[in-house]
C-alpha positions, -999 to 999 in steps of 0.1 A, spaced: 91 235 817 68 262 834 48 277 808 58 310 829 93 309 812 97 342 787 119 334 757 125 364 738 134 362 702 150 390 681 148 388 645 119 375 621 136 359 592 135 325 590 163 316 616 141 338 642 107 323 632 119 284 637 134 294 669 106 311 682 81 284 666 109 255 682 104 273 720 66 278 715 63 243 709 81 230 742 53 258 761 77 289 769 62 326 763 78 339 734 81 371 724 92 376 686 107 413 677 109 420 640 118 459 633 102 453 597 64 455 588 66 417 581 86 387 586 110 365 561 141 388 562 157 379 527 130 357 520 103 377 523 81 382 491 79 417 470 48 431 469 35 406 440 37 379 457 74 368 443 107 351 457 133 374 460 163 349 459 147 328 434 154 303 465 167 265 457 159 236 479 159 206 481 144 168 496 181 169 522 168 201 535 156 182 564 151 210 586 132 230 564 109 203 554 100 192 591 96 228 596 71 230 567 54 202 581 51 210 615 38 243 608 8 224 588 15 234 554 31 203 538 5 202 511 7 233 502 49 231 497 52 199 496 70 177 473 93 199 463 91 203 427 123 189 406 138 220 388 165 212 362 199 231 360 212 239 331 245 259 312 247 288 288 269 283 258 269 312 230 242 327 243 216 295 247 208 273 276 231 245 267 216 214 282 214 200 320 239 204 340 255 167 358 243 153 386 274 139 398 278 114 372 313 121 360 301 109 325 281 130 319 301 162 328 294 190 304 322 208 290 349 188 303 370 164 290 363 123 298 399 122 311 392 150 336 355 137 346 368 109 360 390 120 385 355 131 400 356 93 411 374 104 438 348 123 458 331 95 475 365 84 488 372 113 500 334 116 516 341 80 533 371 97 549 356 133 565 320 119 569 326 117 608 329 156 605 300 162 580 265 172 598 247 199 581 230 201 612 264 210 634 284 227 609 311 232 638 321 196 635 337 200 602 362 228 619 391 201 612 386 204 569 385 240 574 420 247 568 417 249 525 402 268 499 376 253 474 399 261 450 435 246 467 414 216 473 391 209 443 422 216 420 443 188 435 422 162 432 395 172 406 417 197 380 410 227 372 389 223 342 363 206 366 364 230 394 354 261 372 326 240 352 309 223 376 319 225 416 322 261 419 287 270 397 273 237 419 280 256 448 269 291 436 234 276 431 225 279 465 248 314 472 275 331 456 310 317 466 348 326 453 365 294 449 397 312 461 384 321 493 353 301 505 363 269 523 364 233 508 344 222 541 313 246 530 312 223 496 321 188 514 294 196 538 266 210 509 280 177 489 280 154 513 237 164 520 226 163 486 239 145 463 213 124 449 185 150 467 159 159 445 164 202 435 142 221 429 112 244 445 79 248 468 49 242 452 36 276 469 53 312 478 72 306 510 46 335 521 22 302 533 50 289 559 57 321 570 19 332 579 14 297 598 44 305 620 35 335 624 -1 324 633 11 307 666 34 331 677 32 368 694 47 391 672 58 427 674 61 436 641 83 472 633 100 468 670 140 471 669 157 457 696 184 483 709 206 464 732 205 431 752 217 439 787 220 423 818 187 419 840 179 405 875 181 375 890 205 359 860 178 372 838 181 396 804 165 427 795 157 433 754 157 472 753 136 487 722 127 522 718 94 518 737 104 499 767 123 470 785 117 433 776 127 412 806 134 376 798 149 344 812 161 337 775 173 357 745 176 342 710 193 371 687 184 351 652 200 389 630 231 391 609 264 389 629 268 425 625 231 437 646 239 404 668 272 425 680 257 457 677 228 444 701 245 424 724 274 437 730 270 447 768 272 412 781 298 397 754 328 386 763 360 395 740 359 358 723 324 366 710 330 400 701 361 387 678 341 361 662 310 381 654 336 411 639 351 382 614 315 373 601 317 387 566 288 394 543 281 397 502 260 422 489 233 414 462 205 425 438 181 408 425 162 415 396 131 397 388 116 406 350 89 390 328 102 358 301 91 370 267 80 333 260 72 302 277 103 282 289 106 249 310 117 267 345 155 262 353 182 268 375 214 286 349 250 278 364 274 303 355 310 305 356 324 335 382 348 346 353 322 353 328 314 389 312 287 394 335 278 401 370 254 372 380 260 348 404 231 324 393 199 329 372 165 313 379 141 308 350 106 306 369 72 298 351 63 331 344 96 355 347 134 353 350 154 361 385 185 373 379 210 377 410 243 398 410 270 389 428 295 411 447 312 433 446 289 443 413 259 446 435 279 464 464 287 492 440 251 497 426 232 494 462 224 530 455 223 533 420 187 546 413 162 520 399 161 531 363 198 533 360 201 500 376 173 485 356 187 489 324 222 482 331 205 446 349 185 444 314 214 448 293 238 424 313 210 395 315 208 403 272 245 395 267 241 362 287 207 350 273 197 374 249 157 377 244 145 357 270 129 388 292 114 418 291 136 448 300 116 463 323 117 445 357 118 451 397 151 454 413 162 446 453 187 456 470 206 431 496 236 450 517 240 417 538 229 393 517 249 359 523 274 353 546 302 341 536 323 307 542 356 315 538 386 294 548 384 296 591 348 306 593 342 269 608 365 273 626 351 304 644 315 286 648 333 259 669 351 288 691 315 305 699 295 278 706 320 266 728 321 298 743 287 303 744 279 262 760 311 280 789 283 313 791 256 290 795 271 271 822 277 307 839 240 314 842 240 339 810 208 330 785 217 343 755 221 321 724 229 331 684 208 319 653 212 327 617 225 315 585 259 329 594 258 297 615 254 270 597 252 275 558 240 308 539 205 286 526 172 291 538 179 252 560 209 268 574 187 292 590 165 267 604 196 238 610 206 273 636 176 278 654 168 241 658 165 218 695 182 187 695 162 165 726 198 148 724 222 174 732 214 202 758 247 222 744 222 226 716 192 234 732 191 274 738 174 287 770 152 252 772 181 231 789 156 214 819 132 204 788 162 189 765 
């Protein structure tokens, strides 16, 4: 491929710097447009130096990890280090949570545990449509609800104390609505992964990207519209961008908003579906020293967490929606003590009660029942624009799953399959 070629990527988070770093490496020009004063969208650090999202990872990330290794910073990141999750009964952190062994299932009885012996059946007979990697191949399975699904064959008991707090781990889900297919897949990658976190501030991949790539940093794309010669033009407040390739790696919402004079009606559809949860994050000081761990909690508890991080130096507590969608504005102190006081009625005395608070209006997206479904009918829609001579191409968590390798599983080039190759289809 002619190193002449101008890939133009909109959006620095994570999705948008693999997909740049992924075009840069096959030699094409790219130009990466973050309208922020720095890269890492959700995932960018606060001003101390600290995670956010309190994010989880782990070894199946596979993306993610060949992303932290072919950006050079493996030993900085790398192994991941094994983080243990745990319950909260009356107030305490309870013990660790299972690891699939139905044995040894906390909180529910032997009798129900064991009808967890039916998973790996049930894995043997969906694996053909399980690929982390091409989420749009598990379209078929994405016809139930977590709960419809994990209920008939698992019980109830088990579904509320272990597969729906499993899942909430990596992002805050509703058994009722999010699909069964968004757990088979997650399932499916990890069991028996090692969970856990980097050995550094994700800060160190996103500054070695960033290091081989030209950025524009606090440059808002307005609209992607058509250019000449089946090229595109990026349109930002300062000038036109002309490109033989766009990569919009934002929320569904900005991807519509940006692109919307050269989508067709299928895309605009399946971009207006993508829904989002809101979130806050509060991050305070641990009074004393405690082994860092990942708490599970039940939706239905008095509380409005989703999941709760214990780190090795402070606590990150996230709230789920709609809590956090109702406090987005809520001024810091106000929120600060009603975040203090909710985190003391689930583990009382373990932080300070002063803390920092952010604010996430699209924070997750969500994987409700049909959402597979709709990433089948745009990349099939897109391969059909594609064929037509149009280069533009979609990246994001919404894509694939809302984890920080989602993000990178939608950006990525697969050598194998050109359908998945966006704007580099003569070097697939």
């Amino acid at each position: 491929m002619s190193a002449e070629r101008h890939v133009v990527v909109v959006g620095g988070g994570l999705a948008g710097l693999a997909a740049a770093f992924a075009h840069a490496r096959r030699g094409a020009r790219v130009t990466l447009l973050e309208r922020a004063a720095r890269v890492g969208g959700r995932a960018a650090a606060d001003a101390a130096g600290s995670d956010p999202i309190a994010a989880r990872v782990t070894s199946a990330d596979r993306g993610l990890v060949a992303l932290v290794r072919d950006a050079g910073v493996a030993d900085a990141l790398l192994p991941i280090r094994p983080v243990r999750s745990v319950r909260v009964a009356d107030g305490r952190i309870a013990g660790a949570a299972p690891s699939g062994d139905p044995r040894s299932l906390i909180g529910v009885a032997p009798v129900q545990a064991l009808r967890l012996f039916r998973l790996e059946r049930l894995l043997a007979r969906y694996r053909v449509h399980l690929d982390p990697a091409a989420p749009e191949r598990a379209a078929p399975l994405d016809d139930r609800s977590l709960a419809d699904f994990a209920t008939l064959y698992f019980g109830r008991a088990v579904t509320t104390a272990w597969i729906e707090p499993w899942l909430a781990e990596r992002a805050p889900v509703d058994e009722r609505e999010v699909s069964r297919a968004a757990f088979l897949l997650r399932w499916h990658a990890e069991r028996g992964a090692v969970s856990g976190a980097f050995g550094a501030p994700l800060e160190r991949l996103f500054d070695a990207l960033v290091s081989r790539l030209s950025l524009r940093a606090q440059v808002a794309a307005e609209r992607v519209e058509p250019g000449s010669a089946g090229r595109l033009r990026v349109v930002t407040a300062y000038e036109g961008i002309d490109a033989d390739a766009v990569v919009l790696a934002v929320p569904a919402p900005e991807a519509l908003r940006i692109a919307d004079p050269v989508l067709v009606a299928a895309e605009r559809s399946v971009l207006g579906g993508v829904r989002y949860d809101a979130a806050i994050s509060w991050r305070a000081p641990l009074r004393a020293a405690i082994e860092p761990a990942r708490v599970r909690l039940a939706r239905r508890g008095a509380h409005p967490f989703a999941s709760i991080a214990i780190e090795s130096d402070s606590v990150v507590a996230i709230a789920r929606d709609p809590w956090a969608r109702a406090h987005l504005d809520v001024a810091d102190d106000a929120l600060g003590k009603e975040l203090a006081a909710a985190l003391a009625h689930v583990l009382p005395g373990i932080a300070e009660e002063h803390g920092v608070a952010r604010r996430f209006a699209l924070a997750w997206p969500r994987f409700d029942v049909g959402r597979y479904r709709a990433i089948a009918r745009l990349r099939a829609v897109e391969a059909d624009r594609r064929a037509a001579g149009r280069p533009l191409f979609f990246a994001g968590d919404w894509l694939a799953a809302p984890t920080l390798d989602g993000a990178v599983a939608s950006a990525q080039i697969d050598q194998k399959s050109p359908d998945r190759c966006p704007g580099l289809e003569s070097a697939c």
